[in-house]
C-alpha positions in Angstrom: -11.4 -1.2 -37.9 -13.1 -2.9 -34.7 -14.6 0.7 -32.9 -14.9 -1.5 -29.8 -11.3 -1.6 -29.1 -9.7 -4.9 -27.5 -11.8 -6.9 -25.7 -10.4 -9.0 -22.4 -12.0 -12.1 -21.0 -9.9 -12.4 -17.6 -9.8 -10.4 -14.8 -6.6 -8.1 -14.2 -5.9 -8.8 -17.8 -6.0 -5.3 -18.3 -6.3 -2.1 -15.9 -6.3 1.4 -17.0 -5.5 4.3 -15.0 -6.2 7.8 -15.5 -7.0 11.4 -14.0 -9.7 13.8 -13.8 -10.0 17.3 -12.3 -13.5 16.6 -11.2 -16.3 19.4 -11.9 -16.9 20.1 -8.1 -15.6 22.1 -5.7 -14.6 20.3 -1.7 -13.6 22.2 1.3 -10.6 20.4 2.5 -10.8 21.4 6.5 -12.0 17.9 6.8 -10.1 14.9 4.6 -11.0 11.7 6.1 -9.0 9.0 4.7 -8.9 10.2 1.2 -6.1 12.6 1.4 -3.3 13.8 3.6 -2.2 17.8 3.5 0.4 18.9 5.5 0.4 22.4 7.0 1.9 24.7 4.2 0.1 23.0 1.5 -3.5 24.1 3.4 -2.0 27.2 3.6 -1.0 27.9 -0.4 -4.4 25.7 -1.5 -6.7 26.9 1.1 -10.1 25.8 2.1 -12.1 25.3 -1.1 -10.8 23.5 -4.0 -11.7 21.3 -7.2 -9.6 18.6 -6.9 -7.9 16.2 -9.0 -9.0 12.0 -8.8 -7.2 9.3 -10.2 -9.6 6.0 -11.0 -8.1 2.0 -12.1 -10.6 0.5 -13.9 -10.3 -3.5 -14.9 -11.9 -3.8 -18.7 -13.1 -7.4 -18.3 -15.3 -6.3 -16.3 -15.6 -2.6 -15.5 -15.3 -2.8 -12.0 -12.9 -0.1 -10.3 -10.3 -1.4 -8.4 -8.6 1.9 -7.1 -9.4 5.6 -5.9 -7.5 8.4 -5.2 -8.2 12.3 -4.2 -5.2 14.4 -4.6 -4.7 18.8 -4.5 -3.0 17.6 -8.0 -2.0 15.3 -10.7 1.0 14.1 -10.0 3.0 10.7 -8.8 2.4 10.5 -5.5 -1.0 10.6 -6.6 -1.2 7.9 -9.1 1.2 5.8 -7.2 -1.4 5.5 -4.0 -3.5 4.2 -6.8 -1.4 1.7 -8.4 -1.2 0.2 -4.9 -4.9 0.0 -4.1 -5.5 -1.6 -6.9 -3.2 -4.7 -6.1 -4.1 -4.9 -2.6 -7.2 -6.0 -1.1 -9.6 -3.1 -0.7 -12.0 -4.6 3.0 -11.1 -1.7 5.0 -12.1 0.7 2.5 -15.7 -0.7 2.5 -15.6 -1.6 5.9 -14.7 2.7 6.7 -17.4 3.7 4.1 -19.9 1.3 5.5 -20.7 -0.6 2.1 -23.8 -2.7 1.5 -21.6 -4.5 -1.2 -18.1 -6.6 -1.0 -15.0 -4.8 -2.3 -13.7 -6.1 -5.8 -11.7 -9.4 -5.7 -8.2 -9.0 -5.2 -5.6 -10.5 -7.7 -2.8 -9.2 -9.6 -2.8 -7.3 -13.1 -1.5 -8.7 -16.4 -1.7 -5.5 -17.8 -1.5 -1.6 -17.5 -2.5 1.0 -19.4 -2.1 5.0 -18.9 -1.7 8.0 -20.5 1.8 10.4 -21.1 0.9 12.8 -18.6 3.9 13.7 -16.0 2.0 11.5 -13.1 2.7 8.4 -15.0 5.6 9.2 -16.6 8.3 9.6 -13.5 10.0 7.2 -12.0 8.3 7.4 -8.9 5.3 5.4 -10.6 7.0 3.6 -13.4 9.6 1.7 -11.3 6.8 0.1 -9.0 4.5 -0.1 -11.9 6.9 -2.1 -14.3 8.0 -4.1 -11.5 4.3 -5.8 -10.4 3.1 -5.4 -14.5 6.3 -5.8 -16.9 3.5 -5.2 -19.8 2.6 -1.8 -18.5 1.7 0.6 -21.9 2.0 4.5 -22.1 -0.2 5.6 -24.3 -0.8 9.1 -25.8 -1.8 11.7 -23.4 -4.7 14.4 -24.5 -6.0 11.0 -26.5 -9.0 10.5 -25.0 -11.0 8.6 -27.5 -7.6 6.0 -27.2 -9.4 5.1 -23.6 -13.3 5.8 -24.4 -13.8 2.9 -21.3 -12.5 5.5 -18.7 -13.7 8.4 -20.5 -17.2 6.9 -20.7 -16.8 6.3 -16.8 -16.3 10.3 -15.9 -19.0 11.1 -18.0 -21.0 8.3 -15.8 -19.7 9.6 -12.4 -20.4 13.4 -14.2 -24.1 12.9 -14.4 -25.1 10.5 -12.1 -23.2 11.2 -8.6 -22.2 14.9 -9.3 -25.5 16.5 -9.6 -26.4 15.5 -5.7 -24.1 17.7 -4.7 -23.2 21.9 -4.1 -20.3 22.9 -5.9 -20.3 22.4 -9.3 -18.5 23.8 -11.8 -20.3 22.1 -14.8 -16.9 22.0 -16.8 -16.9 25.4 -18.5 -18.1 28.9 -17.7 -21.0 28.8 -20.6 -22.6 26.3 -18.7 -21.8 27.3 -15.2 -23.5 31.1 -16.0 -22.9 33.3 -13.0 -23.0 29.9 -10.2 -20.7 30.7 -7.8 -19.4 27.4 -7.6 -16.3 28.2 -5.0 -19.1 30.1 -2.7 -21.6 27.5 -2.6 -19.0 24.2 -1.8 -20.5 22.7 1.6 -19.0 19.3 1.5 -16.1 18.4 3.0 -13.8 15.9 1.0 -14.1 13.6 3.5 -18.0 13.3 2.9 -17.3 13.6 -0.9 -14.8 10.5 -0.9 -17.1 8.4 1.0 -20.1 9.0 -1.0 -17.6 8.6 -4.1 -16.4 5.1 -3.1 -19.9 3.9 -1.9 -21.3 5.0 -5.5 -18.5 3.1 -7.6 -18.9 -0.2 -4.9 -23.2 -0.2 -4.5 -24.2 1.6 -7.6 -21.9 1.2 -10.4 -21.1 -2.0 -9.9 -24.4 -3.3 -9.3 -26.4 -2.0 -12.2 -26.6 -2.8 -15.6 -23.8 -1.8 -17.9 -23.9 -1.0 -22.0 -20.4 -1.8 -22.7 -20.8 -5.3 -21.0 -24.6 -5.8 -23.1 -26.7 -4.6 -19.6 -24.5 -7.0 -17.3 -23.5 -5.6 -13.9 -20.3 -5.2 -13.7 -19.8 -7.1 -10.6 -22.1 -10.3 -12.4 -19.4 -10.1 -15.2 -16.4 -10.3 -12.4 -17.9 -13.6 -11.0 -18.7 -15.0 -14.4 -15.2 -14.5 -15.2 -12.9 -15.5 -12.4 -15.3 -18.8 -11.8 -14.4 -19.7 -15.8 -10.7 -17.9 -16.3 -9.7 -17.2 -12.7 -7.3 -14.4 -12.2 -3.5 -13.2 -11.7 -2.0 -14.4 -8.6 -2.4 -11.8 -5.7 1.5 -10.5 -4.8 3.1 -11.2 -2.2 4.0 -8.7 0.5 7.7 -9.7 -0.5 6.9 -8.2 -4.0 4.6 -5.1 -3.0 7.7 -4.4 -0.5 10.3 -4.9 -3.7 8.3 -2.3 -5.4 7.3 0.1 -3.2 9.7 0.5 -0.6 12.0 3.0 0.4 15.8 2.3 -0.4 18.1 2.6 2.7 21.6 1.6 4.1 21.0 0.5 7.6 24.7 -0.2 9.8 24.8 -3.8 10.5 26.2 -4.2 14.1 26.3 -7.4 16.2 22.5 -7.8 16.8 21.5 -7.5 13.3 19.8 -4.2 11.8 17.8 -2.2 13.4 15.7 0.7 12.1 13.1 2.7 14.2 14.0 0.4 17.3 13.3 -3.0 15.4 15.7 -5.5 15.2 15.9 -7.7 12.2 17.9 -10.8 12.7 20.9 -11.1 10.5 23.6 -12.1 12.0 24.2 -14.6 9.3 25.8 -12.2 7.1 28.0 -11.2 10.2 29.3 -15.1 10.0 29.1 -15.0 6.4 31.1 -11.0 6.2 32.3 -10.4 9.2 34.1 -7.2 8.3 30.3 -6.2 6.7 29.4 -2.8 8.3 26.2 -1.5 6.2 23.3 -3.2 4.7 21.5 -2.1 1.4 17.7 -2.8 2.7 13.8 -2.1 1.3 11.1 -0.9 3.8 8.1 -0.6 3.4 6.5 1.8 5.6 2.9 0.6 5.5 4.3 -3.1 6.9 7.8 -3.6 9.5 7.1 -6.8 10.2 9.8 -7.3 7.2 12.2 -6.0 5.6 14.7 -7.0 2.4 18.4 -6.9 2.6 20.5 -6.9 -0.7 23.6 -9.7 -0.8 24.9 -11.3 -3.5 22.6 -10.2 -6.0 19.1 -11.3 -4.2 17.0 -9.5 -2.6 16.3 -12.1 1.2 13.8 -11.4 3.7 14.5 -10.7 6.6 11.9 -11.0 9.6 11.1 -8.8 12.8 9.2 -9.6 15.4 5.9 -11.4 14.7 3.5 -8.8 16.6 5.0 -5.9 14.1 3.3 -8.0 11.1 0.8 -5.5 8.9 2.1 -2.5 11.5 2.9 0.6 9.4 5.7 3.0 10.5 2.8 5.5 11.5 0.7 3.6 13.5 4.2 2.2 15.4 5.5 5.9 16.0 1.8 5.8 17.7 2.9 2.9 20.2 5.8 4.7 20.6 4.6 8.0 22.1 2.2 6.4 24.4 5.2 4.1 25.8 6.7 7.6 26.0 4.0 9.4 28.2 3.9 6.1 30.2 7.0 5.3 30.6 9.3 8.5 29.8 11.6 9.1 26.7 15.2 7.6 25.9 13.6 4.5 27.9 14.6 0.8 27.8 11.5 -1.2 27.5 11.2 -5.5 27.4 9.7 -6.7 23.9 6.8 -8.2 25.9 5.2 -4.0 27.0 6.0 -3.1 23.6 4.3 -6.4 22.1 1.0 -5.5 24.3 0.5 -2.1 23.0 1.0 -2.9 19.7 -2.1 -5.5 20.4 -4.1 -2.9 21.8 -3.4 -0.4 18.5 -3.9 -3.7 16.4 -8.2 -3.0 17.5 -8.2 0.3 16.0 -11.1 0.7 13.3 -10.7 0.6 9.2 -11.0 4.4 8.9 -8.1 4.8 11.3 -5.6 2.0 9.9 -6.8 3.8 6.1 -5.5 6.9 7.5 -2.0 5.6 8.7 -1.5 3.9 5.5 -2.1 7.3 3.6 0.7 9.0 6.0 3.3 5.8 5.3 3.0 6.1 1.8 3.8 10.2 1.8 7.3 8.9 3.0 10.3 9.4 1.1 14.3 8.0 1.7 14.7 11.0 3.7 11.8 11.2 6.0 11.6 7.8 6.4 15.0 7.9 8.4 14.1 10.8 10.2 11.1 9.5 11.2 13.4 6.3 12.7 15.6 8.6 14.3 12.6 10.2 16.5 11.8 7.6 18.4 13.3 7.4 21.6 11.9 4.2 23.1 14.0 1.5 22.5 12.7 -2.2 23.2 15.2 -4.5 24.8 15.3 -8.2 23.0 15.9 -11.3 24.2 19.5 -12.8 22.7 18.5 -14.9 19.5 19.7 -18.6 19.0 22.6 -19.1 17.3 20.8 -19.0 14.0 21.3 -22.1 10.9 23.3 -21.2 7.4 21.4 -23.6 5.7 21.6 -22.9 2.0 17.6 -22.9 2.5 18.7 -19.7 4.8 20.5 -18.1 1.7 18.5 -18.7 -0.9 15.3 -17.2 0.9 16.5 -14.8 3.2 15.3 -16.3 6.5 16.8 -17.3 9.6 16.7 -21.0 9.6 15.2 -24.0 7.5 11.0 -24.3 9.4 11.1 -27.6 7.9 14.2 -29.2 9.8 13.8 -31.4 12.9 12.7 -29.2 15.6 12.6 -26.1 14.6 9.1 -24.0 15.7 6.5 -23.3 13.6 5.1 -20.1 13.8 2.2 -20.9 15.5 4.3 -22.2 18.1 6.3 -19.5 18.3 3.0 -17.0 18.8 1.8 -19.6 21.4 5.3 -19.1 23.6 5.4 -15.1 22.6 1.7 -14.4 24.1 2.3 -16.7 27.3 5.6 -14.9 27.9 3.1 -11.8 28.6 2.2 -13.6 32.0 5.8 -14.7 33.1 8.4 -13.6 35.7 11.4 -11.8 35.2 13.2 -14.5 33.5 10.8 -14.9 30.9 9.8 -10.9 30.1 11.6 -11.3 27.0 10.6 -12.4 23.8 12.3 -14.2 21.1 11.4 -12.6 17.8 12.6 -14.3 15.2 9.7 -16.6 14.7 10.6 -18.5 11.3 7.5 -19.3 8.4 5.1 -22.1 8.5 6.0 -22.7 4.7 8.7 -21.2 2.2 7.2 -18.4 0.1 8.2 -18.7 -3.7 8.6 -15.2 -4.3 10.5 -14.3 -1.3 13.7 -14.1 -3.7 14.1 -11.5 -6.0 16.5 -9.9 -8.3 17.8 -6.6 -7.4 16.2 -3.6 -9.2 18.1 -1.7 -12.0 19.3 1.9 -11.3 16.3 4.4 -11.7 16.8 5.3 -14.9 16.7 2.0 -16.5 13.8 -0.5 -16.7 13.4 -2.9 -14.2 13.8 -6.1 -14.9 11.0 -8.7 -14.7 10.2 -10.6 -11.7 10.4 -13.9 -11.7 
């Protein structure tokens, strides 16, 4: 028998995840963008607390591709991981002010975890066999099965941990009479920076046994310059797999959730006694949503200044419209559009942070959070829009490639001088149309939870 194990020669060919109650004790008063705690968890956990990290780790080349702090293991948890690791991770060096670029960003071939509860509900499998169909559970309290993320805790254990206050040393013989809870002095928020920079300018930079004294982030280069990597996903997949089911009521305008309107009236023409929508949001990005009809899942585009703008960071433009303007007020798109420009600025730490709160939403609290706002943006009427059978295939409004129809830089151009027009022009249309069809933007609908979703194509 090989005691090696498998070896991989690809990036993304094969990702492991895992969790570790770390040997240190954090006072959580201060969490930065590692962790959000709402007011009766900090009241049951209280100041001072080991906490629980979950770590995805790519075997080609042993570079860690996600992070994530949490009171406890559990889905939540793991499933902010899963999604780190598949997206691209510049903010997070950007907040944590990194000598070092962030690991490359393509898609995973392969996942491999443990049986522990965290991994084994729905809440992480469903996204996790949707993005990898070959995603393995292994054997939990099998730690020699995964001796490349075992051997990576035992790393972090003696190289990063001993610079800090805190520690627990993993067992009381060891420990002696330390108080370890007494002594904690850093805040999480300190501990997750100095955590990330660790893994991105240390770990990854020096010399590593397992790949024969090669830096981990020499082996990544090596390898995606002769074998390349997965194809990144799309935001149409990410938002297949992580977003929220809802039933939005499909009036006359289209759909609208949290004051967006989404431009649908096609299925009106198509339906016209339709009165509800099946729909996927994603929280972390409105610009988009999916709508469910006949089987496909089609895309369906907002306005183009809500691209990348995450439900937290829009309740934000909301409430200062609200002290500006009043509540229950009737804005033009055009005053909306410029203060979501002027929250587009805000700093990596800050858009980390409202990613964190969009991803603690739930079916529930994401319609509640909808049903808060009070500002509602006024749009101008859309153009009667094409049923092309590019249109239903792909979910948009109308075929970009027929004669005259805008491309979306056009469309930007005429939405940004609108900003500077008179009455008759304080409107803006908003439903700009892709430069190109996206391949992926069509997708089979997803199995009921207790089944296995089916692959994507």
């Amino acid at each position: 028998m090989n005691s090696e194990g498998p070896r991989y020669s690809r990036f993304g060919e094969m990702v492991y995840m895992d969790c570790w109650k770390i040997d240190i004790v954090v006072r959580l008063k201060k969490l930065g963008i590692w962790m959000k705690m709402t007011a009766a968890q900090k009241k049951e956990w209280g100041a001072r607390r080991r906490i629980w990290i979950c770590v995805a780790i790519d075997l080609a080349t042993r570079m860690v591709i996600g992070i994530g702090f949490g009171l406890s293991e559990c889905t939540e948890l793991t499933r902010r991981v899963l999604r780190m690791a598949v997206s691209d991770k510049s903010a997070f060096v950007e907040a944590t002010n990194c000598l070092a670029p962030p690991p490359p960003n393509y898609g995973v071939e392969g996942l491999g975890t443990d049986s522990g509860e965290a991994f084994l509900d729905d809440h992480f499998r469903i996204p996790a066999l949707t993005l990898v169909p070959n995603t393995k559970i292994g054997i939990v309290k099998k730690p020699w099965r995964r001796g490349v993320m075992e051997r990576l805790f035992g790393t972090i254990k003696n190289q990063l941990l001993p610079y800090f206050d805190g520690l627990t040393f993993g067992n009381s013989v060891e420990r002696g009479d330390y108080d370890a809870m007494g002594n904690a002095t850093m805040f999480l928020e300190e501990f997750g920076t100095a955590f990330f920079r660790y893994l991105n300018d240390v770990y990854h930079l020096q010399g590593h046994r397992g790949l024969k004294k090669q830096p981990p982030v020499n082996r990544a280069i090596e390898l995606v310059e002769s074998t390349g990597g997965p194809d990144t996903y799309t935001n149409e997949l990410l938002r297949f797999a992580f977003g929220i089911n809802a039933t939005l009521p499909l009036t006359d305008e289209g759909l609208t959730f949290a004051g967006i309107r989404y431009r649908t009236e096609w299925l009106r023409q198509l339906h016209p006694g339709l009165r509800e929508m099946r729909v996927k949001i994603d929280p972390i990005d409105l610009g988009c949503i999916s709508v469910a009809h006949a089987g496909l899942w089609h895309t369906v585009p907002g306005p183009v200044e809500l691209c990348g703008t995450g439900l937290t960071q829009w309740r934000s433009v909301q409430a200062q419209l609200a002290r500006k303007h009043g509540e229950q007020a009737k804005l033009n798109f055009p005053i909306v559009a410029k203060a979501l420009i002027s929250f587009g600025k805000l700093g990596a730490a800050a858009r980390i942070k409202a990613q964190i709160h969009d991803q603690s939403y739930d079916s529930v609290t994401v319609l509640e959070a909808a049903r808060s706002l009070r500002i509602q943006p006024m749009y101008r009427p859309a153009v009667q829009p094409s049923r092309s059978q590019w249109t239903l295939s792909l979910g948009w409004l109308s075929d970009p490639n027929a004669e005259g129809s805008p491309t979306l830089d056009e469309q930007t151009h005429v939405a940004e001088s609108n900003f500077s027009g008179g009455e008759a022009d304080a409107e803006l249309e908003v439903n700009a149309q892709p430069a190109q069809p996206r391949p992926r933007s069509t997708l089979k609908l997803r199995a009921p939870a207790h089944q296995k979703p089916k692959d994507r194509e």
